[in-house]
C-alpha positions as CSV (number, residue, x, y, z in Angstrom):
1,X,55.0,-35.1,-25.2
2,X,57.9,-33.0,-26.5
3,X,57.9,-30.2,-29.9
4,X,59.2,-33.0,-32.4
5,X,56.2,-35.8,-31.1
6,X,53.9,-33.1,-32.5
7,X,55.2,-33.1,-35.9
8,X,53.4,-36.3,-36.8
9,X,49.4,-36.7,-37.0
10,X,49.0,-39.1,-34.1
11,X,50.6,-36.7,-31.7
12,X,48.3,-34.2,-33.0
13,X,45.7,-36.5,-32.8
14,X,46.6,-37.5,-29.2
15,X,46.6,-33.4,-28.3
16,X,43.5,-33.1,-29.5
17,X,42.3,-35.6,-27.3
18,X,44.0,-34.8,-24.6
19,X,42.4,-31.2,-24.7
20,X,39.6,-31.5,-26.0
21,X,39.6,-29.5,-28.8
22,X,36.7,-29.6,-30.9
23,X,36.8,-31.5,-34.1
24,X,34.8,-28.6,-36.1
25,X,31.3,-30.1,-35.7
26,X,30.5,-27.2,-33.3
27,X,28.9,-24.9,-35.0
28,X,28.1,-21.7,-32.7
29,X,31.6,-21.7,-30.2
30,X,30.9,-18.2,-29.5
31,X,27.1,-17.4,-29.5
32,X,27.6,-13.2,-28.5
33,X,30.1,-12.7,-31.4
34,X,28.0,-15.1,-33.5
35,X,24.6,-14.0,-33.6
36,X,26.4,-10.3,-33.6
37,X,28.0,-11.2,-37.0
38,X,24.8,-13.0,-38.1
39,X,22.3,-10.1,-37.6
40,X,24.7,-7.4,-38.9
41,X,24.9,-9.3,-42.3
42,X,21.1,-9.7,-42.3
43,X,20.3,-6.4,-41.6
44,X,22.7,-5.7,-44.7
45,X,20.8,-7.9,-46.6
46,X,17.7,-6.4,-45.2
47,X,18.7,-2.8,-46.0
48,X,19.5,-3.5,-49.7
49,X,16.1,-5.7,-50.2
50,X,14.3,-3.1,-48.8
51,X,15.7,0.0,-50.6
52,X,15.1,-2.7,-54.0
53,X,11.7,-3.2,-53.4
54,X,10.5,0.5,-52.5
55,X,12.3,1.8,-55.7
56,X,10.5,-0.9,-57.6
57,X,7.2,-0.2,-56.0
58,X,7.7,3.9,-56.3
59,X,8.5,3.0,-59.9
60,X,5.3,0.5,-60.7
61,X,2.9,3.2,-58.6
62,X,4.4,5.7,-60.7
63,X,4.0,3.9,-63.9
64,X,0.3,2.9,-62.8
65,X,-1.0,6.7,-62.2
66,X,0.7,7.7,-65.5
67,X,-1.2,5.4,-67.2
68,X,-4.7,6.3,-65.4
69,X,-4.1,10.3,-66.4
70,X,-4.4,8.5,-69.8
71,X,-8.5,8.5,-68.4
72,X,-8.7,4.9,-69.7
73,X,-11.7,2.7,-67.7
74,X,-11.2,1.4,-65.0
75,X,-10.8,-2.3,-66.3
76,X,-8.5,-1.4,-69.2
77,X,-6.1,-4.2,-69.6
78,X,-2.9,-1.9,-69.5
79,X,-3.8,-1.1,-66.1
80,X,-4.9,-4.3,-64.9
81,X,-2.1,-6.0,-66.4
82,X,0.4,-3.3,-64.5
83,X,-1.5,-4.1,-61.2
84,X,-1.0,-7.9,-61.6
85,X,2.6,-7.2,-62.2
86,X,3.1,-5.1,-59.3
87,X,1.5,-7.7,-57.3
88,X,3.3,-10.5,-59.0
89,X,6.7,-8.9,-58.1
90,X,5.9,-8.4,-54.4
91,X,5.0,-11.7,-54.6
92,X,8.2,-13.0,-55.9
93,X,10.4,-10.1,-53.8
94,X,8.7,-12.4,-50.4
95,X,9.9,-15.5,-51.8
96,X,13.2,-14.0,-53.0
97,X,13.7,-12.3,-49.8
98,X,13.3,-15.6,-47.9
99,X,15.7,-17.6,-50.3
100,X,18.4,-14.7,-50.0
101,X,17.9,-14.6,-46.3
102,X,18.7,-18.2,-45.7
103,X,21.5,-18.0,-47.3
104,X,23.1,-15.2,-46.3
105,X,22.6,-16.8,-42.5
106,X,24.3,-19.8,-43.7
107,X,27.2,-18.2,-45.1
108,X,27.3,-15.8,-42.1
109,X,27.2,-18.9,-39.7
110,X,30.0,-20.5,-41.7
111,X,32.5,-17.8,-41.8
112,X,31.8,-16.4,-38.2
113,X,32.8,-20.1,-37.2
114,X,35.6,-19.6,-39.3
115,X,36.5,-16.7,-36.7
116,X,35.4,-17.8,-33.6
117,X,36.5,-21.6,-33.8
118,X,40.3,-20.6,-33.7
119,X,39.7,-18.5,-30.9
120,X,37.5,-20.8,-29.2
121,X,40.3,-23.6,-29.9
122,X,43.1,-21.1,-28.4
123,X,41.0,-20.9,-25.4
124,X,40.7,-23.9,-24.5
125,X,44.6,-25.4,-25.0
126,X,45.4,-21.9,-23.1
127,X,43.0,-22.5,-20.4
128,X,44.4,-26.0,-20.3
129,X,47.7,-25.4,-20.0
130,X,47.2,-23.3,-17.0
131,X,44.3,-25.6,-15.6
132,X,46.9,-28.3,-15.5
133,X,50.5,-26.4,-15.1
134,X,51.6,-27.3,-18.4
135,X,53.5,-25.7,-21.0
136,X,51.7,-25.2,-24.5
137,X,53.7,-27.5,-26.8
138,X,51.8,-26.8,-30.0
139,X,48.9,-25.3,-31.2
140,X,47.1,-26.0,-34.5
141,X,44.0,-24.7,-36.3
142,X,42.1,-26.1,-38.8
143,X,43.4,-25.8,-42.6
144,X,40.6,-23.5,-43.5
145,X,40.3,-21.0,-40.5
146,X,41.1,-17.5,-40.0
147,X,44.3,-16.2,-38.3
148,X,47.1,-19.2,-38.9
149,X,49.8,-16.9,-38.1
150,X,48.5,-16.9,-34.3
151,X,49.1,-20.4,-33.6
152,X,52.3,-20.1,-35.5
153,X,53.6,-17.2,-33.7
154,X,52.6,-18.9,-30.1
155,X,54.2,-21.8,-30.9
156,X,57.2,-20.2,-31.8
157,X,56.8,-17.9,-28.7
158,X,56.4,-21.7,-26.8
159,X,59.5,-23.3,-28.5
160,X,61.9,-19.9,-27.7
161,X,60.4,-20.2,-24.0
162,X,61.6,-24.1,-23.9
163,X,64.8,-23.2,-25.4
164,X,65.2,-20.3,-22.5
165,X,63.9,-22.8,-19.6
166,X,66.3,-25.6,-20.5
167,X,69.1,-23.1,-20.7
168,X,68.6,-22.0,-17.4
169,X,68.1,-25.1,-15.8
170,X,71.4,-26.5,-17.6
């Protein structure tokens, strides 16, 4: 299969085949840098709930003892009603927390595949090139991954290394 076959989608197509790259259904290609990038963006998220919720709590306790050097009863509705409240918000800070989590993952998971795939795809035609003494005639990514000047440069780097082979042979 020669540089100008590849221009068309069935050569592509044929590549990819031939390769076995994956068609983007694969959703952790590199589980070490995944989960990496995965926890580091939940702990984020963890960090700035956290500092949330205990300057909301400081500010309710705070609120709640100003209110009982007022020396109302016990039972006065003001601070009842500021104790339902505080409980009411950690209540809703759990749920939010849970919501927020979920989909920060998600988005982590989607753009850390958005990383890894390309590598994980250059891996692979690499390691199949040398696996079966080949020459890498092109290299694509998908349309919406990270790093497109990589395959572009190697390709070019693969084209300039034909160009220099057949000059040599000729």
């Amino acid at each position: 299969m020669s540089l100008k076959d590849l221009n068309n989608n069935e050569s592509f197509e044929e590549l990819k085949r031939k390769q076995e790259l994956p068609s983007g259904r694969k959703l952790l290609v590199n589980k070490d840098f995944q989960f990496k990038f995965i926890g580091i963006w939940t702990l984020v998220l963890l960090s700035c709930l956290a500092s949330f919720y205990l300057i909301s709590y400081t500010s309710f306790e705070k609120l709640i003892l100003e209110v009982e050097q007022l020396e109302l009863p016990s039972g006065h509705p003001l601070l009842l009603m500021l104790r339902d409240h505080l409980r009411l918000m950690s209540k809703a800070f759990i749920v939010f927390s849970f919501i927020a989590g979920a989909f920060v993952m998600t988005v982590a998971l989607y753009f850390s595949n958005r990383i890894a795939g390309p590598f994980y795809r250059l891996n692979r035609v690499l390691r199949s090139a040398v696996k079966d003494d080949k020459s890498i005639e092109n290299i694509n990514f998908r349309e919406d991954d990270f790093f497109q000047e990589i395959p572009e440069a190697i390709n070019l780097y693969a084209q300039k290394s034909e160009v220099r082979k057949f000059k040599k042979v000729s």
